[in-house]
N, C-alpha and C positions, 0 to 999 in steps of 0.2 A: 633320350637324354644325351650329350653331349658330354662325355670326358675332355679336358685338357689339361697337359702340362703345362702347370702356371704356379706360379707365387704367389699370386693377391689380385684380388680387383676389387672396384669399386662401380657404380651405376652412377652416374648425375645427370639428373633432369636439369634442361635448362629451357632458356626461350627458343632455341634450335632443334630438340626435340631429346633425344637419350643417347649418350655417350657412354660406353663401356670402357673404363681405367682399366689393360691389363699391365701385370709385372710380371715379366719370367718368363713371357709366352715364348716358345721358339719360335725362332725365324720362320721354317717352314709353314708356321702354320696362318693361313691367312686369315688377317684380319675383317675383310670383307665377306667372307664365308660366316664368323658368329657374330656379326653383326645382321646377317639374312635370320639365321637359325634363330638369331631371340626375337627380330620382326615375327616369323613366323609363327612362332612359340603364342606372344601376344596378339595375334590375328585370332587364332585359332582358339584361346581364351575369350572372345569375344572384345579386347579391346579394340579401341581407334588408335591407331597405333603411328606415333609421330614417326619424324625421321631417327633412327639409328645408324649408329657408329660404331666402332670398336677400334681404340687407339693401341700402342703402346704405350707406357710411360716410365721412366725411372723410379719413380713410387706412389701411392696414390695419398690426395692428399690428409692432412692431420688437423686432429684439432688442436685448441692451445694446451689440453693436456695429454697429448700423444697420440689418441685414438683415432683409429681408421673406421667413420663409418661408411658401411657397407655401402649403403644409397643415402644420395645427398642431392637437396632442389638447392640448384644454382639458378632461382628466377630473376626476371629484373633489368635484364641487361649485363652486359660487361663480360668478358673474359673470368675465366676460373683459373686457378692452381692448377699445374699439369695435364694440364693438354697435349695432347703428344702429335704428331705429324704424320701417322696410317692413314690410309685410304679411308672412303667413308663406304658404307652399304650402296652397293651398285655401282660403283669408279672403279671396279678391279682391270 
């Protein structure tokens, strides 16, 4: 299992495959390193496992009454809420 210091995340499934929302992550610690580790995680679970990422982001997003959920399907097309600008899984 995988410690980090961090403040919040979130998971969203989208047409691109699963984005990890973190807040608080330090700098040092690379994004493209737990973006392998949950690949890995879900392989080794038996799933088929899409593309992975792991961003930063300012906050992750809300719903219309405040709530952060944890994993959220952004299917369908289109850009989501905070998307942040790290690396993806295997660009480091």
């Amino acid at each position: 299992m995988m410690e980090l210091p961090l403040t919040g995340w979130q998971v969203v499934l989208d047409d691109t495959g699963i984005t990890i929302h973190i807040t608080g992550l330090a700098e040092r610690v690379d994004t493209g390193q737990v973006a392998r580790r949950l690949a890995d995680a879900l392989a080794l679970a038996g799933a088929v496992v899409p593309p992975v990422r792991a961003v930063r982001v300012p906050a992750v997003s809300r719903t219309a009454l405040g709530k952060a959920p944890l994993i959220r399907s952004v299917r369908g097309g289109g850009d989501h809420p905070g998307r942040g600008q790290d690396e993806t899984a295997g660009t480091d």
